[in-house]
N, C-alpha and C positions, 0 to 999 in steps of 0.2 A: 313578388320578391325578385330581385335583378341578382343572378348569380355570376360571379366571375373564377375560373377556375384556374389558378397558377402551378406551373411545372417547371422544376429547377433539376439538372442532372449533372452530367460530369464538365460541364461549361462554367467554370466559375464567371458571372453571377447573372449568367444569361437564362433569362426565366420567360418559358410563353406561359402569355394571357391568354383562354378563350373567352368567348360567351358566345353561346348557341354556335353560329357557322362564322363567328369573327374570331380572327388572329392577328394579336398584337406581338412584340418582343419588349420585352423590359430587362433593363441590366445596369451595370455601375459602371461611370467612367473608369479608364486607364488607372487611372493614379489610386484607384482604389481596389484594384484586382479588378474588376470588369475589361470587357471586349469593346465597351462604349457602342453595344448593335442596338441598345433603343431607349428610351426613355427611363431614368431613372425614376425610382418610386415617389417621390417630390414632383417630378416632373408629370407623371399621369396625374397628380392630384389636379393640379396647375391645371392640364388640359381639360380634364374634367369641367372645372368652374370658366375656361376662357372659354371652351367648347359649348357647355351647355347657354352660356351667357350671350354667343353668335346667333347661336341656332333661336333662342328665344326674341331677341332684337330682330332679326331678320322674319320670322314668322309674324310679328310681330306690324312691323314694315308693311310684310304684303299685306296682310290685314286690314291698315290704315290708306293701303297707296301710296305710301311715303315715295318720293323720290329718293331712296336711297340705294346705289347700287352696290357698294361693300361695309361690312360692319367688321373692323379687326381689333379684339381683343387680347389684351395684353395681360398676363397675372405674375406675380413675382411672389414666394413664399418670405416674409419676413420671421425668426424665428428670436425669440429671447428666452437664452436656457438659464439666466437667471431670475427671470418675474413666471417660466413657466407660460409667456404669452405667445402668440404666434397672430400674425396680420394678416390675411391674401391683400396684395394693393393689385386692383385692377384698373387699364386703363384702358377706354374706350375709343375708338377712331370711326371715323363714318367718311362712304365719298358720300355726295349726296348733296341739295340744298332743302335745309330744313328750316321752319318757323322758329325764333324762339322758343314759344313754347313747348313746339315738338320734341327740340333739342334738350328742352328740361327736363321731357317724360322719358328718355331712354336712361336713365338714372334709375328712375323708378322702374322701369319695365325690365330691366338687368337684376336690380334685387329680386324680382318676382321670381327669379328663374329658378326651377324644383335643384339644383345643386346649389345656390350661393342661400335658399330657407335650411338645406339640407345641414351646411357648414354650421348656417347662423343658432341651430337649434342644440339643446343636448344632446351629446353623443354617446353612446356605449360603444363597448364591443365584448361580445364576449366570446370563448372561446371553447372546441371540444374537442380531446387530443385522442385520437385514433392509430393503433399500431394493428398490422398485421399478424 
């Protein structure tokens, strides 16, 4: 289990993230009350799925010998609050010269990736409310 542990205090809506010995900052633009000091919550999702999707393309790469020297991915959250749908569109860039065919399988080698099966599967959440 991968735990992420969030703490919000008298900073409106400036929240650290840990996990283990990592420190992130997450917070809300200007116009929303935020301090705009890091990534808004939309915005870590997005990272998450561009992140995990480099890292997988690029492991991926050295594996094969690709000549590919950068892989930069792109995610945009598309959201319809009237059908209740929501899209990730991500877009892939490579420098590099690749085969056809190699350029077909980065397609497929991006959906492999444990965050865009993670998106793509049923999700719960549930929840346990704790007071001191």
């Amino acid at each position: 289990m991968h735990t992420v542990n969030a703490t919000i205090g008298k900073d409106l809506y400036q929240t650290t993230l840990t996990a283990g010995t990592n420190t992130i900052i997450a917070d809300e633009p200007l116009d929303l009350g935020g301090q705009d000091s890091g990534f808004n919550p939309k915005e870590l999702l997005s990272a998450s799925l561009a992140s995990c999707t480099a890292i997988t393309l690029k492991m991926y790469a050295q594996r094969k010998n690709w000549p590919v020297a950068e892989f930069f991915v792109e995610v945009s959250i598309l959201e319809n609050i009237e059908t209740k749908h929501t899209e990730f569109q991500r877009v892939i860039r490579y420098t590099g010269t690749l085969e056809e065919s190699q350029a077909k399988r980065i397609e497929a080698i991006a959906n492999a990736c444990p965050i865009h099966k993670l998106l793509s599967s049923a999700i719960s959440v549930s929840t346990t409310i704790e007071g001191n």
